[in-house]
C-alpha positions in Angstrom: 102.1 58.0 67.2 104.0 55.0 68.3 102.1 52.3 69.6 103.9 50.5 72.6 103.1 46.7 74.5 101.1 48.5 77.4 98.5 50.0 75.7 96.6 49.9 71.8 95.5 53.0 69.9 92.3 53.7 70.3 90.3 56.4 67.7 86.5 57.6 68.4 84.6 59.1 65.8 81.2 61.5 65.9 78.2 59.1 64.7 78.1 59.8 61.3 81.4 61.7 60.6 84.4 60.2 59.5 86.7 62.9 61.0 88.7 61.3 64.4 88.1 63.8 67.5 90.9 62.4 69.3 93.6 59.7 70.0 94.1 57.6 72.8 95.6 55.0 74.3 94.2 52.9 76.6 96.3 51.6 79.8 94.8 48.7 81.7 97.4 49.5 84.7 96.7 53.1 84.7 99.6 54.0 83.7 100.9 56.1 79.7 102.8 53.9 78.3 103.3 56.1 74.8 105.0 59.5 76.1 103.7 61.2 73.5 100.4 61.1 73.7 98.9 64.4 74.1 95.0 63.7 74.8 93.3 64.7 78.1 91.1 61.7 78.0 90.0 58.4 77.4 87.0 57.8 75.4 85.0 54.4 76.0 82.0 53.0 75.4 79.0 51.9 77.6 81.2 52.1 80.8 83.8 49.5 79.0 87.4 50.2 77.8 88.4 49.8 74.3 91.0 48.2 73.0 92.0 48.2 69.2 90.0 50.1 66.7 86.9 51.0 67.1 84.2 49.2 65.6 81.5 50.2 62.5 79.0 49.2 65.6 80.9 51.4 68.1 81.2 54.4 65.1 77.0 54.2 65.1 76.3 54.3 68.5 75.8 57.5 70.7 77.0 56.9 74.0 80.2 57.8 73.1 81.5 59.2 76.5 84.1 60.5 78.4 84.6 58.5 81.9 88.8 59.2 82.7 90.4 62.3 82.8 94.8 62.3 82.2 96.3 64.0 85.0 99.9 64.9 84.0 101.5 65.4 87.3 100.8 62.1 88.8 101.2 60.6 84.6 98.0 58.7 85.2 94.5 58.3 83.9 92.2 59.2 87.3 88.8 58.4 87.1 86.1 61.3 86.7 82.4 59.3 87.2 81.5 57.2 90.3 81.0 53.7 89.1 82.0 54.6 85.7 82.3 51.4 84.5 78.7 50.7 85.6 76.9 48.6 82.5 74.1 51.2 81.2 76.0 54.7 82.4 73.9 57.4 81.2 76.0 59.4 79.0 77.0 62.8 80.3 75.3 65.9 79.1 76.8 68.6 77.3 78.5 71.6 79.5 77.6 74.8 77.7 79.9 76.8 79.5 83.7 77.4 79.6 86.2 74.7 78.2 88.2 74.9 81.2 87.0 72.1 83.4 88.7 69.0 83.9 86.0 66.8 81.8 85.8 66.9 78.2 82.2 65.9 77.1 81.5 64.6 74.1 77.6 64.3 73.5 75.6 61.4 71.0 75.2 64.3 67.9 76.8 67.3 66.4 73.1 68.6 66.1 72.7 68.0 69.9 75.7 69.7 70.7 74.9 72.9 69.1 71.3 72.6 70.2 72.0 72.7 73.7 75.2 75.1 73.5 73.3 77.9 71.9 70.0 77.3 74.7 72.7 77.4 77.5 74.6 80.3 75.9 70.9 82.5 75.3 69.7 81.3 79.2 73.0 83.0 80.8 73.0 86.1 78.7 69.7 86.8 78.9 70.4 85.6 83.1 73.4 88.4 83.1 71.4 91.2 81.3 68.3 90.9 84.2 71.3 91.0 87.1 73.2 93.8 85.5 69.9 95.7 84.8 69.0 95.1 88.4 72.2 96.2 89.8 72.1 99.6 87.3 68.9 100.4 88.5 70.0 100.4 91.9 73.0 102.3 91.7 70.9 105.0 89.9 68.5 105.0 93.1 71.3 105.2 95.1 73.0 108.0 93.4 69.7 110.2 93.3 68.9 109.8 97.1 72.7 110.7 97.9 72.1 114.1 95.3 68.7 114.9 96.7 69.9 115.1 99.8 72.6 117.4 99.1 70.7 119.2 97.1 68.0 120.1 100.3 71.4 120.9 102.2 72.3 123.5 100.2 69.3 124.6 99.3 68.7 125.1 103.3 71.7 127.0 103.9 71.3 129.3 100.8 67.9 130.2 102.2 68.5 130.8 105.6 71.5 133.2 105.0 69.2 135.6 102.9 66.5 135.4 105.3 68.3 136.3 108.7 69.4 139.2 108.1 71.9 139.2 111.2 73.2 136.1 110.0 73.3 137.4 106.1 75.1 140.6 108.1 77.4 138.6 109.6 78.5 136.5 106.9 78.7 139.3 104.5 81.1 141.9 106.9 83.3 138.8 108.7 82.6 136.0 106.6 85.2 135.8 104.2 87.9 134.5 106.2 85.5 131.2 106.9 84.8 131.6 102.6 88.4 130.6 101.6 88.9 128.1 104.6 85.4 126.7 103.4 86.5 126.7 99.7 90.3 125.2 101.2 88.4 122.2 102.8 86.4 121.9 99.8 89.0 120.8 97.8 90.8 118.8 100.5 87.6 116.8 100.9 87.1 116.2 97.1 90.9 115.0 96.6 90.0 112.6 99.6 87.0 111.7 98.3 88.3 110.1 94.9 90.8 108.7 97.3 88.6 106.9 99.7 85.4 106.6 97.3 84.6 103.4 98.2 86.1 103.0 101.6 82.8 103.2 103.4 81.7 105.1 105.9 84.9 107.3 104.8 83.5 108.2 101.7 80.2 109.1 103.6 81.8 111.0 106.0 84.1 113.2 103.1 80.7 113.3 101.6 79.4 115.3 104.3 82.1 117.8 104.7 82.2 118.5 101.3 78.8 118.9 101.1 79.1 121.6 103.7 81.7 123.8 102.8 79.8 123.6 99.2 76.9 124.9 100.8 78.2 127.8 102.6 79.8 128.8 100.0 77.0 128.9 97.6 74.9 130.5 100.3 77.7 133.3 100.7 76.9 134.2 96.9 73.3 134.3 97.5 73.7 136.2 100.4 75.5 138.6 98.2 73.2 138.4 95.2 70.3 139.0 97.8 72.0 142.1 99.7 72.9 143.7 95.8 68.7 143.6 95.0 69.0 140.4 93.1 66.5 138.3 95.6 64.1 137.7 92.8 66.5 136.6 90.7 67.6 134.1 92.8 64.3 132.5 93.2 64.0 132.4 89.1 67.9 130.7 88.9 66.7 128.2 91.3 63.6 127.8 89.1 65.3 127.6 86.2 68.4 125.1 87.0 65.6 122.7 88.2 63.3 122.7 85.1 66.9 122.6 82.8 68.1 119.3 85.3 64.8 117.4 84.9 64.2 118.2 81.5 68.2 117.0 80.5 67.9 114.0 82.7 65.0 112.4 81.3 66.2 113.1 77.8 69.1 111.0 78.5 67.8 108.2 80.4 65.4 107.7 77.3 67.9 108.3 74.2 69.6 105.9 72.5 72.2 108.1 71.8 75.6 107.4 73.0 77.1 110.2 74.4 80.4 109.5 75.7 81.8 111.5 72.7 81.2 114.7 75.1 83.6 114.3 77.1 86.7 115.6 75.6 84.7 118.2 74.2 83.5 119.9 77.6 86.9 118.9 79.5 88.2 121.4 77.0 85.7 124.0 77.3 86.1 123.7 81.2 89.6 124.4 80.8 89.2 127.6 78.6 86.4 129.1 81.0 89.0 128.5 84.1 91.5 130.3 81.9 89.2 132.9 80.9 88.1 133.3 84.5 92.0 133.9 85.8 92.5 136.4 83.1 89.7 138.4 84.1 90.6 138.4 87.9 94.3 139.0 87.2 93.6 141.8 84.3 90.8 143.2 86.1 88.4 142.9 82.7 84.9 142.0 82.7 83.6 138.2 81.6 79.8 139.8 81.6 77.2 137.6 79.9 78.8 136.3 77.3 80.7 134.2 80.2 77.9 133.1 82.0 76.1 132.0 78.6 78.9 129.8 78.0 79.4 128.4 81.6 75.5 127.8 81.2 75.8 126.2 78.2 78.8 124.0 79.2 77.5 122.3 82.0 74.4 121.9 80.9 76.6 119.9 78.5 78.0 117.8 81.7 74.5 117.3 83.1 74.1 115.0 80.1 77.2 113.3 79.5 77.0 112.6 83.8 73.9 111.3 83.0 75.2 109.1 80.3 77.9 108.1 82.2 76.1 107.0 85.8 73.6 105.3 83.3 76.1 103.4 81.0 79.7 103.7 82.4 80.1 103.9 86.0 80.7 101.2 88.3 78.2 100.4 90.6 80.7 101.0 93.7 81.3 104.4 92.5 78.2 106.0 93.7 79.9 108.9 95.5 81.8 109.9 92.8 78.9 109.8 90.5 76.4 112.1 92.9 79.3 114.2 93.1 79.7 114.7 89.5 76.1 115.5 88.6 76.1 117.7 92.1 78.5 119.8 91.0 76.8 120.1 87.5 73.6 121.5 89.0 75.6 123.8 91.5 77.8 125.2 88.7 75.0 125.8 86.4 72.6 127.6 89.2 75.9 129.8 89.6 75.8 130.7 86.1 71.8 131.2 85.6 72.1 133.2 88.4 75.0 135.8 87.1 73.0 135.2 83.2 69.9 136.3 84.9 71.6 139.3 87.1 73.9 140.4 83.8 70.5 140.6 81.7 68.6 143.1 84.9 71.6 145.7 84.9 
């Protein structure tokens, strides 16, 4: 670095450490007068600028400090610290955080340094983990209250078709025409829905339809189930698919397990029981039991990677995709319980 008639070269050192931590020159006009100095600040001493080398005194001491800042549009040095050059200045204490900020701190020891770094670094981790857990917690509330009440929906409508027999009647000789719009609007709603999932009261509103035309057309099955003799055996599905989701959700909540690795597994085995299904209905075979076993068994599967995921993975805004999710799983799986239980009785 060359030295020029403005300004001296001035190096601070760490009390005892004989490494340099920077270069600077010091400008008594406020002005550079070497262009190539590359140092973001000026380092002096007790509030006073330094000119020449440091001293063995200045070395020792620990209020090495930093009171000017370079800014390198203006090319000056602008001051950082009211009444920085105040005799007795406290020196500054040590930021913990990001190195981004405009002042470079330099603090009395190494030791100190690291001290407070690590206390500041534990204090906002251990700050983040309580907000995040906070948050998580409430955006599992959330999710539950927005499934339990879809849940009593459909449960309503699947027992009131059974149970009025002129409705049940109805639905069963002239119903199927509102069946296939109801499943049409279905997925109309769900493609809106992961549209608009967190355009709110939109995604409320999709919500609501979708939970609808889900409902009657569950409750169209059960009607059907119920008319074919299989009452009973709807009661035990419903029985059944409740114990199965209680028992799966509190095993994931309290495992330690990871298991996002079931993902590709049951997107896969989703696929083949669609494909399997179209085969049957365009060949005209039977799936049977076997079929419903593995639909069963699958999203049973999906009630615990959902789990996983609205425990672990999901972003707290995304609480309408996430009921949805783990509503479909407990739908799905009644279906199949239900045609398990009504293949086993024949």
């Amino acid at each position: 670095m060359n030295k020029e008639k403005e300004g001296s070269l001035s190096r601070a050192f760490m009390p005892d450490d004989s490494a340099p931590i920077c270069d600077a020159f010091v400008v008594q006009d406020g002005t550079i007068a070497d262009s190539t100095a590359e140092n973001a600040a000026v380092l002096s001493w007790s509030g006073h600028e330094t000119e020449g080398a440091a001293t063995a005194q200045q070395k020792q001491s620990n209020n090495y400090h930093v009171l000017q800042n370079y800014d390198e549009e203006s090319n000056k040095f602008i001051k950082t610290r009211e009444e920085a050059n105040d005799e007795g200045a406290p020196a500054p204490s040590s930021y913990w955080g990001r190195f981004n900020y405009p002042v470079a701190q330099v603090v009395a020891t190494r030791e100190q340094q690291e001290g407070e770094y690590q206390e500041g670094v534990h204090h906002v981790i251990a700050s983040a983990e309580v907000d995040d857990r906070q948050i998580r917690h409430a955006f599992i509330r959330k999710v539950y209250l927005i499934l339990a009440a879809q849940m009593l929906l459909t449960f309503g409508v699947c027992a009131v078709m059974p149970l009025q027999k002129p409705l049940q009647t109805y639905v069963l000789e002239q119903g199927m025409p509102l069946y296939w719009a109801s499943v049409l609007v279905l997925f109309v709603s769900l493609f809106a829905l992961f549209v608009y999932k967190r355009e709110y009261p939109i995604n409320f509103l999709l919500l609501g339809v979708f939970t609808l035309a889900m409902s009657y057309s569950v409750g169209m099955i059960t009607a059907m189930y119920d008319a074919a003799g299989y009452s009973g055996t709807i009661i035990e599905a419903v029985f059944i698919t409740a114990t199965v989701f209680l028992v799966l959700t509190i095993f994931t909540l309290q495992s330690k397990w990871d298991f996002s690795f079931l993902g590709a597994g049951l997107g896969m085995g989703l696929w083949i029981l669609l494909l399997w299904s179209i085969l049957g209905i365009i060949f005209g075979f039977q799936t049977g039991y076997v079929y419903a076993l593995a639909g069963s068994v699958l999203f049973s599967g999906y009630i615990i990677f959902d789990t996983y995921m609205l425990a672990e993975r999901h972003d707290p805004q995304d609480y309408v995709v996430a009921a949805i999710e783990l509503y479909l799983d407990i739908v799905n799986l009644f279906l199949f319980i239900l045609r398990l239980l009504s293949e086993s009785d024949r």
